[in-house]
N, C-alpha and C positions, 0 to 999 in steps of 0.2 A: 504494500500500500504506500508507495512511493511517491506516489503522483497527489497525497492529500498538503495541502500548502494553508497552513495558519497566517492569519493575515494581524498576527498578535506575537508580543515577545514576550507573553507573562509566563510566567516560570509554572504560577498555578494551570494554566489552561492544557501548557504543554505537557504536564504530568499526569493529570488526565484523561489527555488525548494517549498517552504510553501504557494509560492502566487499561484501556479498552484494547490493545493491541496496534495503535495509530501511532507512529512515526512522522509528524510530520515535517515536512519542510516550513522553516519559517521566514517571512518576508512583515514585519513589520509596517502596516499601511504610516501613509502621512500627512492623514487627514484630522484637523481640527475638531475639536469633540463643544458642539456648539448646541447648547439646547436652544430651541425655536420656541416660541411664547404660545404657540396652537399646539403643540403636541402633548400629548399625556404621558408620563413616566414611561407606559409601555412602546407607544407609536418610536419616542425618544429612543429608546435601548434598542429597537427592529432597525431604526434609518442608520441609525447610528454602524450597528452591527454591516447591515449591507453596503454601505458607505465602506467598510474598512475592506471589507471582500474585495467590492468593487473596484478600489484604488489598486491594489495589489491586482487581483484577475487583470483587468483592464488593459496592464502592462506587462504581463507573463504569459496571456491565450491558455496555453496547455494545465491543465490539472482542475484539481476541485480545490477552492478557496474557499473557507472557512473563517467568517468574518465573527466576532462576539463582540457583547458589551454589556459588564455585570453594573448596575447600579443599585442603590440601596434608598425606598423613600419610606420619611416617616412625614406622617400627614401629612401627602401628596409634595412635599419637600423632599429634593434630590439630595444627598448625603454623598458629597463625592470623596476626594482623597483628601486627608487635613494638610494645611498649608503650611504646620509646624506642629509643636505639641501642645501649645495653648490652644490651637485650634483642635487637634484632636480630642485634650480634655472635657474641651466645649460639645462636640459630639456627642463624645460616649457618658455625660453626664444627660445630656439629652435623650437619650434612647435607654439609661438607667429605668426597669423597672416599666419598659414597654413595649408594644408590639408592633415592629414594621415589617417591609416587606424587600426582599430582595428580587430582584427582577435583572433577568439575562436574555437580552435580544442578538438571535444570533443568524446568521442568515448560511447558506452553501451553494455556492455558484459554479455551473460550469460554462463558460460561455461558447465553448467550440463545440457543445451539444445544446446550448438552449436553455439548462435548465437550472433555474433558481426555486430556492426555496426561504421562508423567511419566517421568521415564530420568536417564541418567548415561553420562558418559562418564569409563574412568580411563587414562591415561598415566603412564606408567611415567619415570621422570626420574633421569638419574644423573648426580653431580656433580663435578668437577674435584675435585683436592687445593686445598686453598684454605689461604695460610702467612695467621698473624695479619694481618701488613701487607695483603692482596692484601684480604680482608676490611675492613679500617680504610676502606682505599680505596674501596670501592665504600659504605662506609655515606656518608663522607662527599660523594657525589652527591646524599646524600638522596632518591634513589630506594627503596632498600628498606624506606622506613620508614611505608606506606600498603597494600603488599602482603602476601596472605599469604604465611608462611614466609620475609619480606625478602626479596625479588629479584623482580623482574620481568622473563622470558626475551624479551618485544620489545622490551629495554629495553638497559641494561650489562651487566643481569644472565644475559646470554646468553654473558656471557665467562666462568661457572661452571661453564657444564651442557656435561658432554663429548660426552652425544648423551642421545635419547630416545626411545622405543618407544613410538609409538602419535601420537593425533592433536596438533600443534601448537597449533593454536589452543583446543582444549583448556585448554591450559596456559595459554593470554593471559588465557583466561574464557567463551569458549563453543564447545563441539564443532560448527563451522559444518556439517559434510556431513550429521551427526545429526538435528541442529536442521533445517534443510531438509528434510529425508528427510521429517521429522513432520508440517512446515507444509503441502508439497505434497502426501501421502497423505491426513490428515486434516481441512488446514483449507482445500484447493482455493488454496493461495499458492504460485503460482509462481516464482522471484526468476532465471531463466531465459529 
């Protein structure tokens, strides 16, 4: 499965894409991550997702390109990556003791056969009471400071989230049972 091309360098996505038996190639799109004032969290994370495909496909023709885009909203508020650790504290004191949702719009193109596909997967995520300290603490892992909404659930930051509704890996950065569902019905990729 050589021909499958991640149009993403995150460390999370490409791992697994390895746990399902995908190898991919990766080409990093170069496209601006711009929320538009008409879209909804979901439409957001789908353009988003086939925007990144598309940049990458667009200029390579051969393979399947695999665009994603994990976001995290709590009340309809996007929670992107903290801009420092103040800024992360400010998050995860925010999401202390509630429940948002993680949303990954991801799309798979092949353009020398025609066929696109484009979906979302959202998880539902609810969070421990979190005292100032117990926050301080997990900033200073330096883990939450490259994630969205600061935390990362395969991470430490799985000592926040008291439980979750819907798919896990979802939540890492890509709905793996979805994303197969699509490869095997549409692109003839078996990873089985």
């Amino acid at each position: 499965m050589n021909n499958i091309i991640l149009a993403s360098s995150s460390p999370r996505r490409i791992e697994l894409l390895n746990q399902i038996g995908i190898n991919p190639k990766v080409i990093k799109s170069q496209i601006e991550e711009i929320v538009r004032e008409n879209e909804t969290p979901e439409q957001f994370s789908m353009s988003l997702a086939f925007r990144k495909a598309y940049d990458v496909a667009s200029k390579h023709q051969q393979g399947v390109f695999i665009g994603a885009d994990t976001i995290v909203v709590l009340d309809n508020e996007i929670l992107g990556k903290p801009k420092d650790e103040e800024d992360a504290f400010f998050m995860l004191k925010k999401l202390s003791n509630k429940e948002h949702y993680v949303i990954t719009g991801f799309s798979i193109l092949d353009l020398a056969n025609g066929i696109k596909v484009v979906d979302y997967e959202k998880t539902k995520v609810i969070f421990n009471e979190l005292s100032d300290e117990r926050i301080a603490a997990y900033i200073k892992t330096q883990e939450p400071l490259d994630k969205a909404a600061a935390y990362g659930i395969q991470g430490k930051g799985a000592l926040l989230v008291n439980k979750i509704e819907g798919c896990y890996f979802n939540v890492v950065g890509l709905p793996l049972s979805k994303l197969e569902y699509y490869l095997r019905s549409f692109f003839n990729i078996n990873t089985l």
